[in-house]
C-alpha positions as a LaTeX table, in Angstrom:
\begin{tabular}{lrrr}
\hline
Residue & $x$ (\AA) & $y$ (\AA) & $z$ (\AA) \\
\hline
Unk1 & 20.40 & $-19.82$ & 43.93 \\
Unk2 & 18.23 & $-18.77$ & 41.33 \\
Unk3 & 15.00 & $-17.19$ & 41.92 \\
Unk4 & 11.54 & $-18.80$ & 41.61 \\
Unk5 & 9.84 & $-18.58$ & 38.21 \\
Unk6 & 6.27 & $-17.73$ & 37.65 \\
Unk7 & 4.46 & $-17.71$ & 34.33 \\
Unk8 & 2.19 & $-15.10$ & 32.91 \\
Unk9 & $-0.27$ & $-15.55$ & 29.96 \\
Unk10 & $-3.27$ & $-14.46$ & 28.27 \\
Unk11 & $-6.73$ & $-15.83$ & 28.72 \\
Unk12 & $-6.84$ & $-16.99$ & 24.83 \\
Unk13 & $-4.86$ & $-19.91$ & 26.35 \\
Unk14 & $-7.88$ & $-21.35$ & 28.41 \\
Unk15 & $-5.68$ & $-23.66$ & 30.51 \\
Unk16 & $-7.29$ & $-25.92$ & 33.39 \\
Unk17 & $-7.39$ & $-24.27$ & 36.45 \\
Unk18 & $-5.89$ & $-26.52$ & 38.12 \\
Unk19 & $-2.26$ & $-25.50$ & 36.22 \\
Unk20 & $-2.73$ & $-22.31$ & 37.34 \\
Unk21 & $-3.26$ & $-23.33$ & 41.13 \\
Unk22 & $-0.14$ & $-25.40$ & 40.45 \\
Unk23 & 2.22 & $-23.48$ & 38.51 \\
Unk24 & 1.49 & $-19.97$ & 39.80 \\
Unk25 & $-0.13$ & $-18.53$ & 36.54 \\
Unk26 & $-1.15$ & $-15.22$ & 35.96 \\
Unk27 & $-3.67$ & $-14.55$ & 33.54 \\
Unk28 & $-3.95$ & $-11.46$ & 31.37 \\
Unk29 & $-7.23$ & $-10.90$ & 30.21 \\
Unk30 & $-7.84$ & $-10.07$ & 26.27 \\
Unk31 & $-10.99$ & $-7.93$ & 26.11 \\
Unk32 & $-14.64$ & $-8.61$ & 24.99 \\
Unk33 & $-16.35$ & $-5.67$ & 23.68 \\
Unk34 & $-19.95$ & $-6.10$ & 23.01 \\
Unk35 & $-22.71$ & $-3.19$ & 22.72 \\
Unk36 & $-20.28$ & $-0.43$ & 24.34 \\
Unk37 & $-19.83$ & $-3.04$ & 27.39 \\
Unk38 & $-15.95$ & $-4.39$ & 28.10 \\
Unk39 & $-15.80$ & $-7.42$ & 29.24 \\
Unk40 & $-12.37$ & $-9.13$ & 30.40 \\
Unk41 & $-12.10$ & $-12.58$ & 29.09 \\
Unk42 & $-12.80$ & $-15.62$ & 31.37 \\
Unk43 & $-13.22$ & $-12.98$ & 34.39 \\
Unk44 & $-16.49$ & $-11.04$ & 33.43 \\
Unk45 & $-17.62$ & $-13.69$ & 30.80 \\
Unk46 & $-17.23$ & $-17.14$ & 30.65 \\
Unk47 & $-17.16$ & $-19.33$ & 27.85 \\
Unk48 & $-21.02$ & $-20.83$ & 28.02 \\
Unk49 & $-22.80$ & $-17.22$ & 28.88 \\
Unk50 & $-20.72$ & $-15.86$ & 25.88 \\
Unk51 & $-21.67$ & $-19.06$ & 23.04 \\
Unk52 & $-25.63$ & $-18.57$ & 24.66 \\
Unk53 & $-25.38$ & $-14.90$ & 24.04 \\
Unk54 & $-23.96$ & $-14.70$ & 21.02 \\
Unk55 & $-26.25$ & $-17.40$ & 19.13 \\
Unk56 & $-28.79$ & $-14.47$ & 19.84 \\
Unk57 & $-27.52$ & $-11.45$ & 19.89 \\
Unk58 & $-28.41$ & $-9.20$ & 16.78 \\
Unk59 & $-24.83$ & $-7.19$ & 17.69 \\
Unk60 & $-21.36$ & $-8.93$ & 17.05 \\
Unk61 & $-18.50$ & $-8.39$ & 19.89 \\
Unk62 & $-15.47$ & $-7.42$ & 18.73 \\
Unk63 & $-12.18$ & $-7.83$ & 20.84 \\
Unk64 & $-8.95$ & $-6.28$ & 22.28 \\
Unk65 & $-6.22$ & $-7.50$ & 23.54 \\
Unk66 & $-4.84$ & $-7.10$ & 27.15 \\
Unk67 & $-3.41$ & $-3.29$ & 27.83 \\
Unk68 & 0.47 & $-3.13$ & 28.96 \\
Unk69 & $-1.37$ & $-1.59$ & 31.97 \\
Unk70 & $-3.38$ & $-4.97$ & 32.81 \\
Unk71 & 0.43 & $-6.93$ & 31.62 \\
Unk72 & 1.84 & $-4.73$ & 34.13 \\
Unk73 & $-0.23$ & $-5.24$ & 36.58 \\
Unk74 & 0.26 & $-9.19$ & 36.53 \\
Unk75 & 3.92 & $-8.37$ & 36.33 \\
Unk76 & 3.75 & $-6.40$ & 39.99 \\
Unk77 & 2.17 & $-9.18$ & 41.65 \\
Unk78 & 4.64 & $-11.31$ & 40.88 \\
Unk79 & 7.75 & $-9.26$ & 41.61 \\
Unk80 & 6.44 & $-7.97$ & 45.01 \\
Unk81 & 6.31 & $-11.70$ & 45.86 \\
Unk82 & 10.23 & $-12.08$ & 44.75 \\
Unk83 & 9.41 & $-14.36$ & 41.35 \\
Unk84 & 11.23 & $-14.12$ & 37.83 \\
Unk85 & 8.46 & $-14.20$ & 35.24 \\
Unk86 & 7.95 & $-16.27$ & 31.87 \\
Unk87 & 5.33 & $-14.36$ & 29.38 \\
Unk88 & 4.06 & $-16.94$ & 27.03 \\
Unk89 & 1.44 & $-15.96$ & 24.89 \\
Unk90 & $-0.69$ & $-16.67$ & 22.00 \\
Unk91 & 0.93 & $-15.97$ & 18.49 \\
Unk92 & 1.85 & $-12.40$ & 17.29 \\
Unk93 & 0.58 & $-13.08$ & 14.11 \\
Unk94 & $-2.92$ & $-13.35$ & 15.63 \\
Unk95 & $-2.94$ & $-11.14$ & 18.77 \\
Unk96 & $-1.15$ & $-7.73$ & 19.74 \\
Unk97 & $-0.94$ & $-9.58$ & 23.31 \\
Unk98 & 2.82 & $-9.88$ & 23.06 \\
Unk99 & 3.25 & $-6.19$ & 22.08 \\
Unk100 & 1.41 & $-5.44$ & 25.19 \\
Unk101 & 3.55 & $-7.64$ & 26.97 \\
Unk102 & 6.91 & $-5.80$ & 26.17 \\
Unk103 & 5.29 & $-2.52$ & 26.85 \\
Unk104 & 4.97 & $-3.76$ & 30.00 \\
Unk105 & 8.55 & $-5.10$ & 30.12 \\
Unk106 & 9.88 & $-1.78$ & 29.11 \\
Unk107 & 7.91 & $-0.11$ & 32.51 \\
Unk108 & 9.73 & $-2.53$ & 34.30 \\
Unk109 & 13.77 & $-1.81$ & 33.58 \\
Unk110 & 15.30 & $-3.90$ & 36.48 \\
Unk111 & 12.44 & $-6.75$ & 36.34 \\
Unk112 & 14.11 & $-10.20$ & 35.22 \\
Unk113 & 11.25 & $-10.97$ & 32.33 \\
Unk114 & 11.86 & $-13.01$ & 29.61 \\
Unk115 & 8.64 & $-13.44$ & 26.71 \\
Unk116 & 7.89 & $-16.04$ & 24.34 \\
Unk117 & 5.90 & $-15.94$ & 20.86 \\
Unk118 & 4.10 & $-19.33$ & 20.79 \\
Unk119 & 3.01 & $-18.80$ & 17.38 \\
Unk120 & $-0.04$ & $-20.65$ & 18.41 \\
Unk121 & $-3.04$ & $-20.17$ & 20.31 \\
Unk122 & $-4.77$ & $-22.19$ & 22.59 \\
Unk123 & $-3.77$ & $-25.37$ & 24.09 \\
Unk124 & $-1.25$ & $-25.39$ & 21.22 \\
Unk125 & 0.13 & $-22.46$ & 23.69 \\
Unk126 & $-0.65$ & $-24.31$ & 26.93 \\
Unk127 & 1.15 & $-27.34$ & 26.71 \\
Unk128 & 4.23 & $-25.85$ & 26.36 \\
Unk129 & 3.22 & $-23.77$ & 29.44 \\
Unk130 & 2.21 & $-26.93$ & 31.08 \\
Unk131 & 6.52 & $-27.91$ & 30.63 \\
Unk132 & 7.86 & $-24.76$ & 31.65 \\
Unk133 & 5.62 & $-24.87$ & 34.55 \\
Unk134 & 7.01 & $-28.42$ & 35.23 \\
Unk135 & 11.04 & $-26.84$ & 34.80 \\
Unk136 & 9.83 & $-23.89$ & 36.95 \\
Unk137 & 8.31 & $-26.64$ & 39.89 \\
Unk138 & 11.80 & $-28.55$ & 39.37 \\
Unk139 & 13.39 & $-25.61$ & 40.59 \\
Unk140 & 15.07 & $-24.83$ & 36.68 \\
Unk141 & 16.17 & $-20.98$ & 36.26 \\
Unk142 & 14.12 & $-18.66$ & 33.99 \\
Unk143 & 16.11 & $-19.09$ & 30.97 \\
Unk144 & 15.98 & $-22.65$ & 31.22 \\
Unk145 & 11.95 & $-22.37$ & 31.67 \\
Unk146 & 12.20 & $-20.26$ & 28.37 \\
Unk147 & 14.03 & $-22.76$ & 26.58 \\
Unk148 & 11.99 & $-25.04$ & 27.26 \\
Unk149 & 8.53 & $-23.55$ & 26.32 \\
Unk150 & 10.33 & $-22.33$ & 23.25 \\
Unk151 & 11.50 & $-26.07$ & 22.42 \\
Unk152 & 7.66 & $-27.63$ & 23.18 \\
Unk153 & 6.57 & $-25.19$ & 20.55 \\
Unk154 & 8.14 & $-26.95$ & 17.49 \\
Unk155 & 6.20 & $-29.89$ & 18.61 \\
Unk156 & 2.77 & $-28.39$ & 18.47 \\
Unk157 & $-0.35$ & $-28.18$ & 16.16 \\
Unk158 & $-3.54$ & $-27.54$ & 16.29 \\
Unk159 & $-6.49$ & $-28.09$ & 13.37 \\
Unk160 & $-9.71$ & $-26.84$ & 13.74 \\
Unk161 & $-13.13$ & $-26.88$ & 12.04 \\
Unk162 & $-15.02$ & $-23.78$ & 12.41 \\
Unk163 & $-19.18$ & $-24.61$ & 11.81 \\
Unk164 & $-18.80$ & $-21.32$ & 9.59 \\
Unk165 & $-15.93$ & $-19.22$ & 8.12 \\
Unk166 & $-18.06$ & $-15.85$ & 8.81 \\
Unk167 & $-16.83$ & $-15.01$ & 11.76 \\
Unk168 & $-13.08$ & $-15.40$ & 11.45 \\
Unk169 & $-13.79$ & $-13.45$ & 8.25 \\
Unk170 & $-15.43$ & $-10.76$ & 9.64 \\
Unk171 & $-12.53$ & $-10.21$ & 12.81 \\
Unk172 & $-10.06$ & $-10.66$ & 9.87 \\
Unk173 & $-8.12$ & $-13.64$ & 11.21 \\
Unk174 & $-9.02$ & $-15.74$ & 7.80 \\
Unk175 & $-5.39$ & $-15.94$ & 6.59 \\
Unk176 & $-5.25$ & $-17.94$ & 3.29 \\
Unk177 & $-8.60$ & $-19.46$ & 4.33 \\
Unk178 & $-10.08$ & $-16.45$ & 2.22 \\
Unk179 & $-10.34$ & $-18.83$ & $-0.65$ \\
Unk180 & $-12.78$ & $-20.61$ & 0.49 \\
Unk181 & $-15.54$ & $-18.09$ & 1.05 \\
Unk182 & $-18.19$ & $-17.96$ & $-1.28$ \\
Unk183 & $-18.55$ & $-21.89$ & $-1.71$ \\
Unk184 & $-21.17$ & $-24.16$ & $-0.95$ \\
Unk185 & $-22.36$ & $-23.38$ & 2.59 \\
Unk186 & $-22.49$ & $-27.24$ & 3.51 \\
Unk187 & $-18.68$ & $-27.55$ & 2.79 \\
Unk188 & $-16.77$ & $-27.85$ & 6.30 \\
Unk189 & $-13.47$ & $-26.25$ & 5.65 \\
Unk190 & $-10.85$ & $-26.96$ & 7.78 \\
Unk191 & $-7.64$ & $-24.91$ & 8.98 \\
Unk192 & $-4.78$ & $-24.61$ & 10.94 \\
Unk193 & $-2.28$ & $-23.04$ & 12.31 \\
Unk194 & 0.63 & $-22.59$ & 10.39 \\
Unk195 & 3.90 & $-19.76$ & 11.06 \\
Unk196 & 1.11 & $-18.28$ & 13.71 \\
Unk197 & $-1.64$ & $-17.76$ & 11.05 \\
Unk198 & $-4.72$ & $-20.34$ & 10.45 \\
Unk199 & $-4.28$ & $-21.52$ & 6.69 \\
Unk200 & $-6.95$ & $-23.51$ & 4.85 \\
Unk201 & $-6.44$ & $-27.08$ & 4.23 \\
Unk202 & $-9.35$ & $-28.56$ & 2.80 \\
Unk203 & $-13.51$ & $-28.58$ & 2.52 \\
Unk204 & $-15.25$ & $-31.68$ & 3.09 \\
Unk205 & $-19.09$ & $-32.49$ & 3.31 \\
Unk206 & $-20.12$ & $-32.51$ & 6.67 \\
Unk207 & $-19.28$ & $-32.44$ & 10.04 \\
Unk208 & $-19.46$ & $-35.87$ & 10.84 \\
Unk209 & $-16.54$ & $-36.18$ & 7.94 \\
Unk210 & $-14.45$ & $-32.96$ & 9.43 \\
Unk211 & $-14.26$ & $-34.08$ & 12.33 \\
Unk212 & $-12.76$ & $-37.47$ & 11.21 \\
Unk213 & $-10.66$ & $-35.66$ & 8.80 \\
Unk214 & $-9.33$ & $-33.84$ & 11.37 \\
Unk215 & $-8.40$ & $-36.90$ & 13.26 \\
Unk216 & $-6.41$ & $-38.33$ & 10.46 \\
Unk217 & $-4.59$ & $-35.72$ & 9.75 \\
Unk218 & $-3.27$ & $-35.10$ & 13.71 \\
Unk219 & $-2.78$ & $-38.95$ & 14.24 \\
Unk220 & $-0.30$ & $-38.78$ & 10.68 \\
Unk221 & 1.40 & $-35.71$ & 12.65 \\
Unk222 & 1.99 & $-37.36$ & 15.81 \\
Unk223 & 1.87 & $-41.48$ & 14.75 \\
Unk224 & 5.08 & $-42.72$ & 16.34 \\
Unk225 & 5.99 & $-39.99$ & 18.29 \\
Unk226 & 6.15 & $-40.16$ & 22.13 \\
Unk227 & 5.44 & $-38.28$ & 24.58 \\
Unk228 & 1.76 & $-37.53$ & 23.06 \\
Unk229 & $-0.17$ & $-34.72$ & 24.40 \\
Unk230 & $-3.70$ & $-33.71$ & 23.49 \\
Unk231 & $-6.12$ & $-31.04$ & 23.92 \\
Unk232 & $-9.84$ & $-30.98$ & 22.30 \\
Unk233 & $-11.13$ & $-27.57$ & 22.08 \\
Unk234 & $-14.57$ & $-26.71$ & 21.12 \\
Unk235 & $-17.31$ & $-23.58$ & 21.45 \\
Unk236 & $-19.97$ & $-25.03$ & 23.04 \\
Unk237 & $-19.65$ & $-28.54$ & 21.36 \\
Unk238 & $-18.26$ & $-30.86$ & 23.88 \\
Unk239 & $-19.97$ & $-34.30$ & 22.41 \\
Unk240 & $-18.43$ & $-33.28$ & 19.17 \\
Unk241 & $-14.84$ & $-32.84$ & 20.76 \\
Unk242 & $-15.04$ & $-35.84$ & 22.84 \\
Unk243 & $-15.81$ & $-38.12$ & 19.54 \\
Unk244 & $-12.40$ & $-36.38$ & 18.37 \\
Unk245 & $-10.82$ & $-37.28$ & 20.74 \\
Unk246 & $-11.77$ & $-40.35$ & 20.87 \\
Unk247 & $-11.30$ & $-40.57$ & 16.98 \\
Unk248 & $-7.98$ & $-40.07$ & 17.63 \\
Unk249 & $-6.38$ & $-41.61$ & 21.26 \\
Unk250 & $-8.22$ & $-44.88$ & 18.92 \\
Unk251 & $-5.45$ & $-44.41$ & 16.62 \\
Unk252 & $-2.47$ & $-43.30$ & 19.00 \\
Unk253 & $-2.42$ & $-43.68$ & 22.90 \\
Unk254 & $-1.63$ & $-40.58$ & 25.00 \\
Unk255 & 0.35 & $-39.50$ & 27.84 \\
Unk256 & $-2.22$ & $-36.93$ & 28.49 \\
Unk257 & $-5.72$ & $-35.25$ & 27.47 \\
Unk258 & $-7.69$ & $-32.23$ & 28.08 \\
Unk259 & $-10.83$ & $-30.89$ & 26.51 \\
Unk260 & $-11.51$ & $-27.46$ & 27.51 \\
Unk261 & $-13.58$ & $-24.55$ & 25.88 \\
Unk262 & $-12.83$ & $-21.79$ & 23.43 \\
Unk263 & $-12.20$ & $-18.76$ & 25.22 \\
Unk264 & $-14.53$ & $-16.12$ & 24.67 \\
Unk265 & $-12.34$ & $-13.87$ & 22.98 \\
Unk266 & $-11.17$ & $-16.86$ & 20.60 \\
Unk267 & $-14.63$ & $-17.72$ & 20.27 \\
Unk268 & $-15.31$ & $-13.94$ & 18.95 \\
Unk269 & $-13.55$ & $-14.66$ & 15.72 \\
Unk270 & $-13.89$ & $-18.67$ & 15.11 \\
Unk271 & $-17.74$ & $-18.30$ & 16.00 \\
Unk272 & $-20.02$ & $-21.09$ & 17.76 \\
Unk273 & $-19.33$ & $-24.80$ & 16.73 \\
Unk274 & $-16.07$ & $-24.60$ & 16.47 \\
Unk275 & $-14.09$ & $-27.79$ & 17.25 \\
Unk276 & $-10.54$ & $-28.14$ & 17.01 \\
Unk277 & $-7.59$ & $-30.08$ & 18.52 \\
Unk278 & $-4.03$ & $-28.82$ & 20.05 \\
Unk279 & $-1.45$ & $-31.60$ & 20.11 \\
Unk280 & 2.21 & $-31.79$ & 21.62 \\
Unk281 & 4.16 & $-34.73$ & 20.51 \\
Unk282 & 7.82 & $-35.74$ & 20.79 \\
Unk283 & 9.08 & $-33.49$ & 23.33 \\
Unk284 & 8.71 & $-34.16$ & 27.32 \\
Unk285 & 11.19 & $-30.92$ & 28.67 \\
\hline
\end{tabular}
């Protein structure tokens, strides 16, 4: 009989906390580093004390991710209590999370860890949690889990609208979005994630207009596909991510939704006003 499976990943993937009650999720905290002070993400600073903060501070955080020691230490818990352990985490191309991750593999020779590269971040990483979690609960062995998580991936995307490009600028997380700095400040550009990076797609006006762009372009990505899963995610704008989502279960119905916050170490580099969406469509595990 194959051992249980338990599922470790980092806090940029802000799932409810009600998955991790269910699924036995272990949470690796990236790190918030503001005037000398580090904070671990979602554990010493929550989402609405960081956007408060931060729309006064005169100092910018930057971040880290999680040490292989605080990996390691999420690996141990899970071992001593007899599981097999599924890393999913947010996309190597944005984070050094998963080269934590197999630091902390490589303490652990005769542990039976497997790791996945969502190439996302996010929900877009959470829903496929959400199905290995549901193979893991059905009593499905770790490679099976893997497979599974790896196969929800191809059927994710997220698009966001950042209020402001400085800030993803500034942590260097732009991508091919580096284009359009320097235009008119009332342009809204939006982005997303594309091979793990967030590339630029277009500017439009204002907000109000993002955020319906952004709802066209995710119902033309998931129009006709079933099972539909989607996941607004905003800093500190929640009547801005409910109208998206709204803007866009109008157009196609859904199995499932979620709003839920950017984390603060997400937040760090996307800046306040973000809104964005993380959709899974097509794939049920």
């Amino acid at each position: 009989m194959a051992n249980k499976v338990a599922i470790v990943t980092d806090s940029t993937a802000y799932i409810p906390d009600a998955w991790i009650q269910k699924y036995h999720v272990k949470i690796a905290p990236a790190v918030v580093i503001w005037d000398g002070e580090e904070l671990r993400d979602l554990f010493d600073i929550k989402p609405t004390d960081f956007f408060k903060r931060l729309s006064t501070s005169p100092t910018m955080p930057t971040t880290s991710q999680p040490s292989p020691a605080a990996v390691k230490a999420c690996y141990d818990e899970l071992l001593a209590e007899g599981y097999d352990i599924l890393g999913i985490y947010v996309s190597s191309k944005l984070s050094g999370t998963l080269a934590s991750a197999e630091q902390a593999k490589a303490m652990l020779p005769n542990a039976n860890i497997l790791h996945l590269d969502t190439f996302s971040v996010s929900m877009g990483a959470g829903w496929p949690l959400m199905l290995a979690g549901d193979a893991a609960l059905a009593g499905k062995s770790l490679a099976e889990c893997h497979k599974t998580a790896s196969e929800a991936c191809k059927h994710t995307g997220v698009y966001i609208t950042p209020d402001t490009l400085e800030f993803l600028h500034r942590g260097g997380r732009i991508g091919g979005a580096q284009r359009f700095l320097g235009t008119a400040l009332s342009l809204k550009p939006l982005l997303y994630l594309s091979e793990g990076r967030l590339e630029p797609l277009e500017r439009v006006r204002t907000r109000k207009k993002a955020l319906a762009r952004l709802a066209e372009l995710v119902v033309e990505q998931i129009k006709g596909k079933s099972p539909v899963y989607l996941a607004t995610i905003h800093a500190n704008t929640p009547d801005e991510a409910q109208e998206l989502l709204n803007l866009v279960t109008a157009a196609v119905p859904a199995n499932q939704t979620l709003m839920t916050d950017v984390s603060p170490a997400v937040g760090t580099h996307t800046g306040p006003g973000t809104v964005g969406i993380a959709y899974m469509a097509g794939y049920g595990g």
